[in-house]
VOMI-731525 format. One record per residue (C-alpha): residue number from 1; residue in three letters; x, y, z. Coordinates in nm, 4 decimals, padded with zeros to 6 digits. Example, Ala and Ser with C-alpha at 12.3 -4.5 7.8 and 13.67 -1.06 7.14 Angstrom:
% VOMI-731525
<rec><k>1</k><r>ALA</r><c1>01.2300</c1><c2>-00.4500</c2><c3>00.7800</c3></rec>
<rec><k>2</k><r>SER</r><c1>01.3670</c1><c2>-00.1060</c2><c3>00.7140</c3></rec>
END
This chain:
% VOMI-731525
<rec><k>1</k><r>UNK</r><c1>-04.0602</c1><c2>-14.5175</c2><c3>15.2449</c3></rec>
<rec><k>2</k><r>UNK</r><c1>-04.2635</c1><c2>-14.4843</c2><c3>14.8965</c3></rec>
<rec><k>3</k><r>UNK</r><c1>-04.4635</c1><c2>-14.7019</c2><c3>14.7668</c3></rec>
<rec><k>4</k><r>UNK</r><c1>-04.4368</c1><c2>-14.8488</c2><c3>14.4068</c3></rec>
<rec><k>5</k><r>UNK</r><c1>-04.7087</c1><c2>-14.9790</c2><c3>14.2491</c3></rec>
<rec><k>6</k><r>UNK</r><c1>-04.7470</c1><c2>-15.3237</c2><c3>14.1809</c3></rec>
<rec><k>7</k><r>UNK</r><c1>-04.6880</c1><c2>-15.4976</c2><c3>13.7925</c3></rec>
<rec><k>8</k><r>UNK</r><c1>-05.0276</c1><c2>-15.5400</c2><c3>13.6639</c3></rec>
<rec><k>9</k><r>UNK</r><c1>-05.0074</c1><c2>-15.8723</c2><c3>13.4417</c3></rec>
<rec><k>10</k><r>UNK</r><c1>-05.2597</c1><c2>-16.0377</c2><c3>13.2082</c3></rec>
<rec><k>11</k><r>UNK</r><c1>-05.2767</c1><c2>-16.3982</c2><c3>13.1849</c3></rec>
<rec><k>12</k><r>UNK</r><c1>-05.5070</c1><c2>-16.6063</c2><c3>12.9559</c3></rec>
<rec><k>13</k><r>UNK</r><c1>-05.5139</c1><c2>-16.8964</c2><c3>12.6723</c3></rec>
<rec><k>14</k><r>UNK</r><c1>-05.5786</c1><c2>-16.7333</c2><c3>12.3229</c3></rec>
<rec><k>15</k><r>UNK</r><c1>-05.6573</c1><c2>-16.9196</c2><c3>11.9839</c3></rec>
<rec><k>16</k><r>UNK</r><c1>-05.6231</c1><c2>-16.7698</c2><c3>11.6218</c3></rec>
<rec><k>17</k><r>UNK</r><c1>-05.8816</c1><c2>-16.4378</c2><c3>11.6035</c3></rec>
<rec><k>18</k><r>UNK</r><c1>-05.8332</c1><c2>-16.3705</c2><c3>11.9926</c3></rec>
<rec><k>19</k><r>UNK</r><c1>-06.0815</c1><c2>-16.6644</c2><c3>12.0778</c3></rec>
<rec><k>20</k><r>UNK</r><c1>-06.0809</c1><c2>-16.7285</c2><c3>12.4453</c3></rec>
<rec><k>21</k><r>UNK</r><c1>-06.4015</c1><c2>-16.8563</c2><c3>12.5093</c3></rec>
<rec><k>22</k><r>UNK</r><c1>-06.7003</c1><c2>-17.0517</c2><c3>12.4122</c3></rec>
<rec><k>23</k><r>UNK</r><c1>-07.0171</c1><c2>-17.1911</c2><c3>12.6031</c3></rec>
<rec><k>24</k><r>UNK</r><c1>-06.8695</c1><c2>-17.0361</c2><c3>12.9350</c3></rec>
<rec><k>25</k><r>UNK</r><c1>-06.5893</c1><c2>-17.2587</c2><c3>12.9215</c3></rec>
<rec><k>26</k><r>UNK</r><c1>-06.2361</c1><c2>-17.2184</c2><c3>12.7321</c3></rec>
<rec><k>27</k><r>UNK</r><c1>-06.2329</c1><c2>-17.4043</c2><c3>12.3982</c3></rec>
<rec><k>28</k><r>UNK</r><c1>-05.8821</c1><c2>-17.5443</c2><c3>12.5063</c3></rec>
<rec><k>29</k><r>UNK</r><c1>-05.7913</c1><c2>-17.7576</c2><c3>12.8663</c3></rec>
<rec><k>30</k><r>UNK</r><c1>-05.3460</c1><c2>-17.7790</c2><c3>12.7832</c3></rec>
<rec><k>31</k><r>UNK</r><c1>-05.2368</c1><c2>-17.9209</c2><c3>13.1089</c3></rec>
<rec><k>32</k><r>UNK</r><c1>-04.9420</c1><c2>-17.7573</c2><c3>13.0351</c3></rec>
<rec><k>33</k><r>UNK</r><c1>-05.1091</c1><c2>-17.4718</c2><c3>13.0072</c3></rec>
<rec><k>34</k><r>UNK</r><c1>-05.3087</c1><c2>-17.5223</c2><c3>13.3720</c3></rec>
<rec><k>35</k><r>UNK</r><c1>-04.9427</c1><c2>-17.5892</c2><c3>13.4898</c3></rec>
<rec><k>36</k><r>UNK</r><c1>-04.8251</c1><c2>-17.2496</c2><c3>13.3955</c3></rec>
<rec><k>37</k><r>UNK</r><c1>-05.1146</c1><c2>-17.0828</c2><c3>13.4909</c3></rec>
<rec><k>38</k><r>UNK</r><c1>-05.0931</c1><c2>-17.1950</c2><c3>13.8380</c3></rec>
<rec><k>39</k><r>UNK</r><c1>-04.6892</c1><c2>-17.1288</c2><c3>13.8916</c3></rec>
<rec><k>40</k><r>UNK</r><c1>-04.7438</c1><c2>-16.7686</c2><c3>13.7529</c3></rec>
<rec><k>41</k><r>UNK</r><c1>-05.0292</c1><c2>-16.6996</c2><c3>13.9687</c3></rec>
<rec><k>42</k><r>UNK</r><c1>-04.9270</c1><c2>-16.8912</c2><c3>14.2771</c3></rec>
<rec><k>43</k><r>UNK</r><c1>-04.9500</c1><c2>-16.6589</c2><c3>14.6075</c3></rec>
<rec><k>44</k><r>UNK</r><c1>-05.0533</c1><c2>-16.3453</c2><c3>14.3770</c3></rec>
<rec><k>45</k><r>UNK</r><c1>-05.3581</c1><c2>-16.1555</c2><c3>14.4458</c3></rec>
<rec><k>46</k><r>UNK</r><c1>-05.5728</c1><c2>-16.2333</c2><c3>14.0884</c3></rec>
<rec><k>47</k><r>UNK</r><c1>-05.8758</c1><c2>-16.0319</c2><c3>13.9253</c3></rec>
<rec><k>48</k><r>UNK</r><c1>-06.1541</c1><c2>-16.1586</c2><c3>13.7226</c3></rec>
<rec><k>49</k><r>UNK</r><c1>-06.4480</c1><c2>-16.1183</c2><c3>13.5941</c3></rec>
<rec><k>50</k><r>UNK</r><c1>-06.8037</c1><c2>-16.2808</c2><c3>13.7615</c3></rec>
<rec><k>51</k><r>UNK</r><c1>-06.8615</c1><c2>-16.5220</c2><c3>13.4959</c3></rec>
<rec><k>52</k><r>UNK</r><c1>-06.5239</c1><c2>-16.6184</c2><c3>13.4940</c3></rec>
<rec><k>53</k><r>UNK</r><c1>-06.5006</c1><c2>-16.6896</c2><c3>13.8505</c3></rec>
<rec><k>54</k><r>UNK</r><c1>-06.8376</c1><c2>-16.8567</c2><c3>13.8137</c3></rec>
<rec><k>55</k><r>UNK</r><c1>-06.6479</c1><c2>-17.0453</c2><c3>13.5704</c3></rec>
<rec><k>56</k><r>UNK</r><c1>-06.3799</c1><c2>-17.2252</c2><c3>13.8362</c3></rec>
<rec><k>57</k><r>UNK</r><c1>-06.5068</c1><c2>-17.5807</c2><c3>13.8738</c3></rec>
<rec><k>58</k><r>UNK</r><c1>-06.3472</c1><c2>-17.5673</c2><c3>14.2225</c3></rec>
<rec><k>59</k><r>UNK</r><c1>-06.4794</c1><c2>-17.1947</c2><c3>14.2876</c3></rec>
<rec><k>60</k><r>UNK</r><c1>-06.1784</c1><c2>-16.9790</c2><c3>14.4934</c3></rec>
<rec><k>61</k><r>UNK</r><c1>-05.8278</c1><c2>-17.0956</c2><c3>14.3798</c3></rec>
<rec><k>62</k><r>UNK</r><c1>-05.6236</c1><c2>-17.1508</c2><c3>14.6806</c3></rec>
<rec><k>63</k><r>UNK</r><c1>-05.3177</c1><c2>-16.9804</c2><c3>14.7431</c3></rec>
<rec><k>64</k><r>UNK</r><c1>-05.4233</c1><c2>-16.6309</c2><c3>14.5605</c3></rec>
<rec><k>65</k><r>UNK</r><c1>-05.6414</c1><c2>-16.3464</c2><c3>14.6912</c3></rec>
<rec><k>66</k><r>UNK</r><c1>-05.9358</c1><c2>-16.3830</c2><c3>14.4305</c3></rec>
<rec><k>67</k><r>UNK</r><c1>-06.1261</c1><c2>-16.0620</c2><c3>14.3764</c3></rec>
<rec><k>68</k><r>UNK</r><c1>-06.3979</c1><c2>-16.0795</c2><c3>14.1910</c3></rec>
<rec><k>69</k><r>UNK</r><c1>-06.5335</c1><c2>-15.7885</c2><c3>13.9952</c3></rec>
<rec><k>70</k><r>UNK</r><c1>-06.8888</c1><c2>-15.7690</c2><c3>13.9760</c3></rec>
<rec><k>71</k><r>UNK</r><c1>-07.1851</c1><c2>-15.4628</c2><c3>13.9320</c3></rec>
<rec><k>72</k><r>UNK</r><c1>-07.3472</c1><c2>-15.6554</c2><c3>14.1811</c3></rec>
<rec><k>73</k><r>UNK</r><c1>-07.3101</c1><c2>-15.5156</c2><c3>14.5251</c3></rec>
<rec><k>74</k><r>UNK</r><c1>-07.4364</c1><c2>-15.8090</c2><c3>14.7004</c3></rec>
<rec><k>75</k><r>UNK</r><c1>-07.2563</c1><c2>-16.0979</c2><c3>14.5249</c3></rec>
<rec><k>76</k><r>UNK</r><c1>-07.0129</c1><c2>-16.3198</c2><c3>14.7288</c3></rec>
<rec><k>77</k><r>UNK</r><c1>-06.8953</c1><c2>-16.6389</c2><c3>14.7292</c3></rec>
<rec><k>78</k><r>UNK</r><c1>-06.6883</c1><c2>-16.7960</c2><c3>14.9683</c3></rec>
<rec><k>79</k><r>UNK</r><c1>-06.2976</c1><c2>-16.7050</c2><c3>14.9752</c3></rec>
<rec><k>80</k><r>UNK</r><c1>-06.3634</c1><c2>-16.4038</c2><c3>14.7374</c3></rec>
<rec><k>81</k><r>UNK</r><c1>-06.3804</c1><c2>-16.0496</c2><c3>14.7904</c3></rec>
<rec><k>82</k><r>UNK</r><c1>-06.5991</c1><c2>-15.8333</c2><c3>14.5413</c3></rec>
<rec><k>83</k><r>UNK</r><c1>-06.5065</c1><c2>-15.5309</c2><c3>14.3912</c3></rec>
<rec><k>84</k><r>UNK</r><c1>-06.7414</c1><c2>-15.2987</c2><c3>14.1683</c3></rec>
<rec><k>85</k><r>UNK</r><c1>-06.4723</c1><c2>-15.2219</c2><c3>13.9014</c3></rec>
<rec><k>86</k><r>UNK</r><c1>-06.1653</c1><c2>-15.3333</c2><c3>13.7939</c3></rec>
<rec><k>87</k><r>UNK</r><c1>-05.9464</c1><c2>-15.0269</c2><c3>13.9500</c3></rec>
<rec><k>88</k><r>UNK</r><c1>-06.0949</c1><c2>-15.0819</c2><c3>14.2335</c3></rec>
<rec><k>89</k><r>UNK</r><c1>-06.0424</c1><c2>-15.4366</c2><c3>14.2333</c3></rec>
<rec><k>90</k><r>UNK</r><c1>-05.6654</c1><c2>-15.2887</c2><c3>14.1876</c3></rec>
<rec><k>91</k><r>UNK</r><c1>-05.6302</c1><c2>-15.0990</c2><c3>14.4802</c3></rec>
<rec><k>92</k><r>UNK</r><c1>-05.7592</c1><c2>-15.3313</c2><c3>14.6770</c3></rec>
<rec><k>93</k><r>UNK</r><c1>-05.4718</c1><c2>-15.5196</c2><c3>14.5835</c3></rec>
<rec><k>94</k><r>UNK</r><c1>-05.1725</c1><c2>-15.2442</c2><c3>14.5562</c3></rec>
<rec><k>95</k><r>UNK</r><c1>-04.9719</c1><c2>-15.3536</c2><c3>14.8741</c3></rec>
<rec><k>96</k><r>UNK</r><c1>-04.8554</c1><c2>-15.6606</c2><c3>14.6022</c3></rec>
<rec><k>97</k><r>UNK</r><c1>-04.5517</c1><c2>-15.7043</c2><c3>14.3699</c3></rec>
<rec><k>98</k><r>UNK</r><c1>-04.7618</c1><c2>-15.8093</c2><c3>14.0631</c3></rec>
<rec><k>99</k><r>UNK</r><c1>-05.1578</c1><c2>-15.8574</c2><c3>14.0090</c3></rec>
<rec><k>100</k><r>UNK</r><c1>-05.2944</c1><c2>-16.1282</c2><c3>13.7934</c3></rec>
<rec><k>101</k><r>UNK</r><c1>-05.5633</c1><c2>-16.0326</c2><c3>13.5416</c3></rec>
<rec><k>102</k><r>UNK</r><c1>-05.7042</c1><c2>-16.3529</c2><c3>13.4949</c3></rec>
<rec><k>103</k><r>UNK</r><c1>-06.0562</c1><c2>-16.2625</c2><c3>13.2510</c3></rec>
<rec><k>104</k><r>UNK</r><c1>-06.2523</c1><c2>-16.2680</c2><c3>13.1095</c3></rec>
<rec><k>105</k><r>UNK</r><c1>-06.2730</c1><c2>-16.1066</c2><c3>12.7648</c3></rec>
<rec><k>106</k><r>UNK</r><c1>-06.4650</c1><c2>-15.7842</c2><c3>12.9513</c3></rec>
<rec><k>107</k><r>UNK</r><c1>-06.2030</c1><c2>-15.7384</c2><c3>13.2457</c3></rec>
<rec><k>108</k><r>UNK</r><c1>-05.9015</c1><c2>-15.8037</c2><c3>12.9799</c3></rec>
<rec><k>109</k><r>UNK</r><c1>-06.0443</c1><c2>-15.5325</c2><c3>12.7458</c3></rec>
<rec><k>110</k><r>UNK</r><c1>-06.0427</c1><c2>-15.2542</c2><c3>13.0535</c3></rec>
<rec><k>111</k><r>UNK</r><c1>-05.6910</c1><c2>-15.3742</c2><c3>13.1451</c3></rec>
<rec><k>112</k><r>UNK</r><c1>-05.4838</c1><c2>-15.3484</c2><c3>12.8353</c3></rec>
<rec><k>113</k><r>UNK</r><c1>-05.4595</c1><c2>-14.9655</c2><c3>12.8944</c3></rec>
<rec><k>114</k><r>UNK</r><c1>-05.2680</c1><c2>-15.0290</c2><c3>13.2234</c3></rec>
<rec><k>115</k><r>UNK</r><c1>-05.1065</c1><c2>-15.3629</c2><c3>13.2030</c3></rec>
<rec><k>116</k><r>UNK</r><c1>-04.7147</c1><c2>-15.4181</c2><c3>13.2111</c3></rec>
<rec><k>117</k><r>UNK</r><c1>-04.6892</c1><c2>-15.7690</c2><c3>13.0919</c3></rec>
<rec><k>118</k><r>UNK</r><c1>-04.9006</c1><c2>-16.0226</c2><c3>12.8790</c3></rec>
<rec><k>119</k><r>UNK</r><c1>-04.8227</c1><c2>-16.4152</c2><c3>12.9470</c3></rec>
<rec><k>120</k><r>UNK</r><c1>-05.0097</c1><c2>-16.5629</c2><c3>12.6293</c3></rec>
<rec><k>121</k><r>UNK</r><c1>-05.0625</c1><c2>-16.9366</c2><c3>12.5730</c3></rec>
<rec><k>122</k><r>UNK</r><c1>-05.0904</c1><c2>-16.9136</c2><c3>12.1670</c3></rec>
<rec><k>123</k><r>UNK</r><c1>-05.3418</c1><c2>-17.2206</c2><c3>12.0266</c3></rec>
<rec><k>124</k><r>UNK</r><c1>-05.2698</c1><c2>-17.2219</c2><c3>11.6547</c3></rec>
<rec><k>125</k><r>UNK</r><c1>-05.6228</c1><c2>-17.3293</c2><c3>11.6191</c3></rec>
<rec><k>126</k><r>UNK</r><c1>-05.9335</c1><c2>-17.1732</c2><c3>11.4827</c3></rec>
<rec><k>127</k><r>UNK</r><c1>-06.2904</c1><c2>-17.1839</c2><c3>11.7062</c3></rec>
<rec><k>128</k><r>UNK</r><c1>-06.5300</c1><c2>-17.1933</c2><c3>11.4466</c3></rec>
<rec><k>129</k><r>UNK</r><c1>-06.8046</c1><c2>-17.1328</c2><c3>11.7380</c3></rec>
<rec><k>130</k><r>UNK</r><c1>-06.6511</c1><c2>-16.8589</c2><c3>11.9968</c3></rec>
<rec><k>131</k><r>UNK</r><c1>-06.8556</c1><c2>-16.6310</c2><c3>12.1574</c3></rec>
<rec><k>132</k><r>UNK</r><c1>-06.5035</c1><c2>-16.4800</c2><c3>12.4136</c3></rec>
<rec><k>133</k><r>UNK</r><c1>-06.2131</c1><c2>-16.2843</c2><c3>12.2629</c3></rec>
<rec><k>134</k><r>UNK</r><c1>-05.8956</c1><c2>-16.1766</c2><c3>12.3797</c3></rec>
<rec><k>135</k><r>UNK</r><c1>-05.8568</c1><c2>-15.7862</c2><c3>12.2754</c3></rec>
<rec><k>136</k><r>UNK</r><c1>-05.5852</c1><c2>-15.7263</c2><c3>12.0107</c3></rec>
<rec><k>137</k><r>UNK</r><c1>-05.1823</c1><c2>-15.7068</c2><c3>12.1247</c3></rec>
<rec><k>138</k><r>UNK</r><c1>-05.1141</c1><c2>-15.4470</c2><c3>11.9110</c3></rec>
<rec><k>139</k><r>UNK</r><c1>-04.7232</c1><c2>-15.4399</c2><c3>11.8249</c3></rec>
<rec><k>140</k><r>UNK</r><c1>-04.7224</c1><c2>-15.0841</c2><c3>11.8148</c3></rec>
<rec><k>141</k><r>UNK</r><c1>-04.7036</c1><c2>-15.1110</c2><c3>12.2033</c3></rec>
<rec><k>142</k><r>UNK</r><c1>-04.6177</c1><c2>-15.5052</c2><c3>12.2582</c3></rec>
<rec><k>143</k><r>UNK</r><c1>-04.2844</c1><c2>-15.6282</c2><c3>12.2025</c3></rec>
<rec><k>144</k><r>UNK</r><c1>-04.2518</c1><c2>-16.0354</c2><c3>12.2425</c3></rec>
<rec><k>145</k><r>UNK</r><c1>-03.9783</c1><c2>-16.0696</c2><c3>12.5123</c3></rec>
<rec><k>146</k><r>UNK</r><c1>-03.9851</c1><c2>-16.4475</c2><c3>12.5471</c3></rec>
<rec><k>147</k><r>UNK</r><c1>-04.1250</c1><c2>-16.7364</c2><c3>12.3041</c3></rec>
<rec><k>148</k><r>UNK</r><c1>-04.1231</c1><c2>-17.0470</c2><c3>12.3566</c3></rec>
<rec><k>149</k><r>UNK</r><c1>-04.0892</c1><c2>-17.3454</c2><c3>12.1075</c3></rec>
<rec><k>150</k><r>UNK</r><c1>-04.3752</c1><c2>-17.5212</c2><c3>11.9342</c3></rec>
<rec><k>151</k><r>UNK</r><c1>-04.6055</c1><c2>-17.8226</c2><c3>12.1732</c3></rec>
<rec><k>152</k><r>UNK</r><c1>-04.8484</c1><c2>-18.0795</c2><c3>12.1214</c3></rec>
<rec><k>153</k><r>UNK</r><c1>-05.1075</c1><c2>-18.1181</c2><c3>12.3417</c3></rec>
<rec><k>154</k><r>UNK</r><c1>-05.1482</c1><c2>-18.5018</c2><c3>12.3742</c3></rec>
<rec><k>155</k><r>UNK</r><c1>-05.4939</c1><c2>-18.4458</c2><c3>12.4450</c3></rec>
<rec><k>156</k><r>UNK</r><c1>-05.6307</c1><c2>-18.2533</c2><c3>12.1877</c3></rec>
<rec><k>157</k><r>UNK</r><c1>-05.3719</c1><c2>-18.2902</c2><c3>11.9670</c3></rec>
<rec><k>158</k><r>UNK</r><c1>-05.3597</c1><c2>-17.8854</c2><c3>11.9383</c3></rec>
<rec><k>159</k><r>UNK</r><c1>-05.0238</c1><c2>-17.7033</c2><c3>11.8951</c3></rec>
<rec><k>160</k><r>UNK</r><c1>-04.9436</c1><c2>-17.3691</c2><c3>12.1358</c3></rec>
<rec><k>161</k><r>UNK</r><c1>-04.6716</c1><c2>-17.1823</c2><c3>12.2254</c3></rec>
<rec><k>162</k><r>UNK</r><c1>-04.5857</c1><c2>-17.0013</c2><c3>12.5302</c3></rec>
<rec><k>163</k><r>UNK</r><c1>-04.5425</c1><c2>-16.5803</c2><c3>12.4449</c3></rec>
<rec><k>164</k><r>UNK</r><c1>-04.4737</c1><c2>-16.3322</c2><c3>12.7313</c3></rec>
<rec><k>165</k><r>UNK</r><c1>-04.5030</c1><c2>-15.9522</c2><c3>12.5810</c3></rec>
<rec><k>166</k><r>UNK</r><c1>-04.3756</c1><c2>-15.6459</c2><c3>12.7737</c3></rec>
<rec><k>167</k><r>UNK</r><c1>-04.5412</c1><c2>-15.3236</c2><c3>12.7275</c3></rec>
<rec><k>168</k><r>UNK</r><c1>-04.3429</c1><c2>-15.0719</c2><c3>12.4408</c3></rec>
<rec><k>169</k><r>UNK</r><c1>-04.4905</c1><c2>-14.7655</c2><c3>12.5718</c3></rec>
<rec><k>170</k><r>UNK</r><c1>-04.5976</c1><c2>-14.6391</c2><c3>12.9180</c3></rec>
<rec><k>171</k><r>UNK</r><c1>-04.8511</c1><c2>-14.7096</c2><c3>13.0924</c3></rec>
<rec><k>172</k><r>UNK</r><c1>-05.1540</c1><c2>-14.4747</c2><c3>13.0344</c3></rec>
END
């Protein structure tokens, strides 16, 4: 029997000039967004980054494995596990189909290099005051290989789109 290594997959919300972030917080809350979020990731093992665990109003999201990676040794939380790097935080995980990168901008810089798939939420919307950014998806080694149409977000009244890339060139 051999074993295959799981899909690595990023996930995130991403406004004009790769702004993800601001304040700790993202500058956008689509609940369409949330909605896709949580079917993607549903039963998935997910990575992230401390502050963006820290950043979970409910802390642990149920139904996933959360690993968090932190340089901490001693941080925990409950119904996390802690890894000190984001491969390891991998092979703690490898016994899975797909891993969710979930952020922040730190952990999705490392994990371009080895990720299969990108699931983008695309705000056309600048944030004047971000202080998060989503590393560039270069076409040279993204293709787009689903895009949704155009929403609204009743909410906030911004527009977004749904883009899923898949990787042009191997894994390196």
């Amino acid at each position: 029997m051999t074993q295959t290594s799981p899909i690595i997959s990023i996930i995130a919300i991403v406004a004009h000039g790769g702004a993800i972030g601001r304040g700790g917080d993202q500058p956008f809350h689509i609940s369409e967004d949330f909605k896709r979020f949580k079917a993607l990731t549903m039963d998935k093992p997910i990575i992230m980054g401390r502050k963006t665990f820290e950043a979970l109003p409910g802390g642990a999201l149920p139904r996933r494995r959360n690993i968090v990676v932190s340089r901490n040794a001693g941080y925990s939380a409950p119904g996390i596990e802690t890894a000190p790097s984001l491969h390891e935080a991998i092979a703690l995980a490898d016994d899975a189909p797909e891993i969710m990168i979930i952020g922040g901008g730190e952990i999705y810089s490392q994990a371009m290099d080895i990720a299969h798939r990108l699931y983008i939420t695309s705000v056309d919307a600048d944030v004047a005051d971000a202080d998060t950014f989503f590393p560039e998806i270069s076409p040279c080694r993204w293709t787009p290989a689903h895009t949704s149409e155009s929403f609204t977000d009743p909410r906030s009244g911004a527009t977004y789109r749904f883009i899923d890339y898949k990787r042009q060139l191997p894994v390196l």
